[in-house]
C-alpha positions in Angstrom: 0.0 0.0 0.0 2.9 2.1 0.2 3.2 2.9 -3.2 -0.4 4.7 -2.9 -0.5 5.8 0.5 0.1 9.5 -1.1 -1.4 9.3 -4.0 -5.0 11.2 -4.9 -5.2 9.6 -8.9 -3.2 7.7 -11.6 -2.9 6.9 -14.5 -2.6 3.3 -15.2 0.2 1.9 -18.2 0.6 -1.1 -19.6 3.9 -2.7 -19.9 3.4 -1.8 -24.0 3.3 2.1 -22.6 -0.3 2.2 -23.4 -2.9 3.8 -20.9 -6.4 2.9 -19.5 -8.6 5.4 -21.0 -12.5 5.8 -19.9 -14.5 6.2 -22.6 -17.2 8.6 -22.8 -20.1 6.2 -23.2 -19.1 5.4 -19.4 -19.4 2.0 -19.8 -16.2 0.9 -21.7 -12.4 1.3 -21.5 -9.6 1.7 -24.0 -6.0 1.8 -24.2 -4.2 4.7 -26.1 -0.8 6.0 -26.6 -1.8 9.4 -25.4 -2.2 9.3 -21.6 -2.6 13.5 -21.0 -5.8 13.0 -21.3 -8.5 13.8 -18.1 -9.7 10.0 -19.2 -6.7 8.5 -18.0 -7.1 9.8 -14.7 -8.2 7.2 -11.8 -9.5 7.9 -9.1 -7.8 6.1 -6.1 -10.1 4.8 -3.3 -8.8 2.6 -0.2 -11.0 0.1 1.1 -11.0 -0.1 4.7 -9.5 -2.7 6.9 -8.3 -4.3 3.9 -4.9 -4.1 1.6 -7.4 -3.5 -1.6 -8.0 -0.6 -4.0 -10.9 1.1 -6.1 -10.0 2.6 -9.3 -12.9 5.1 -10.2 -13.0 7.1 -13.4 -13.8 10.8 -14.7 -16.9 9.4 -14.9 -17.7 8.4 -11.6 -17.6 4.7 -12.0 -15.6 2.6 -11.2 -13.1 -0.1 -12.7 -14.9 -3.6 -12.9 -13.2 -7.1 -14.5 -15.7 -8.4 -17.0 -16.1 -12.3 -18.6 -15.7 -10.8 -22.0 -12.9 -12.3 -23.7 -10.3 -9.6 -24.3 -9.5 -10.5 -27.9 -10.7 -13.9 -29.7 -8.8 -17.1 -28.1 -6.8 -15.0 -25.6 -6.3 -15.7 -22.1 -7.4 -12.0 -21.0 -10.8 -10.7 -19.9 -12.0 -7.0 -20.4 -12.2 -4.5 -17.9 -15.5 -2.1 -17.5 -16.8 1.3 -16.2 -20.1 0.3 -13.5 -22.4 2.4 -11.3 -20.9 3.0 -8.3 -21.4 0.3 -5.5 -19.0 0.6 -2.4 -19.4 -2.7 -1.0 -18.7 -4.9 -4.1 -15.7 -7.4 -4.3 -15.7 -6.8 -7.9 -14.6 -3.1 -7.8 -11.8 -4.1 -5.4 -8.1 -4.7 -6.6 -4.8 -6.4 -5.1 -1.6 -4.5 -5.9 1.7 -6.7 -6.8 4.9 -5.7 -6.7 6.5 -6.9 -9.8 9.8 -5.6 -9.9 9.8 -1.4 -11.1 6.1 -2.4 -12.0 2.9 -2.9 -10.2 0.5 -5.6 -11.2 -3.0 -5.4 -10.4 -5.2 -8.7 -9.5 -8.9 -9.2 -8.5 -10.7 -12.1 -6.8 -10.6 -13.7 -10.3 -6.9 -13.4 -11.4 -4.7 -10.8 -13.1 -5.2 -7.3 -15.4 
């Protein structure tokens, strides 16, 4: 948690340099080279008594794994803007320190 303690918002980046971008039908995310952007601003939230963090967009939702297949036969899943509900699991991320990098994890696996 250290790594956030002081932090208000970030942007996330992949490890290809590309950033997590809200789009503006507040429902669905993209990456993008450009990450100046207001879009590619998240929100930080701490959830209490636990080592877990909220993302929440421009938009006031927040970041949500999905069970959409990222791309066709791929192992990755999609990520989503959703209403805002504090008290579900599925809004809450693990942070993993991964070298220089962080890696981010929900109840169901990796980003």
């Amino acid at each position: 948690m250290d790594l956030f303690k002081r932090a208000k918002t970030i942007r996330l980046r992949s490890y290809k340099d590309k950033y997590l971008i809200a789009e503006d039908d507040q429902e669905s995310v993209c990456q993008h080279r450009d990450g100046s952007t207001n879009k590619a601003l998240w929100t930080i939230e701490f959830v209490q008594g636990r080592d877990l963090l909220r993302f929440k967009s421009c938009n006031g939702r927040y970041l949500t794994p999905s069970d959409i297949p990222f791309l066709p036969g791929a192992t990755g899943k999609k990520v989503l803007q959703t209403l805002p509900c504090k008290f579900d699991p599925a809004t809450e991320w693990e942070h993993l320190r991964d070298g220089m990098q962080v890696r981010l994890r929900t109840l169901w696996g990796l980003l």
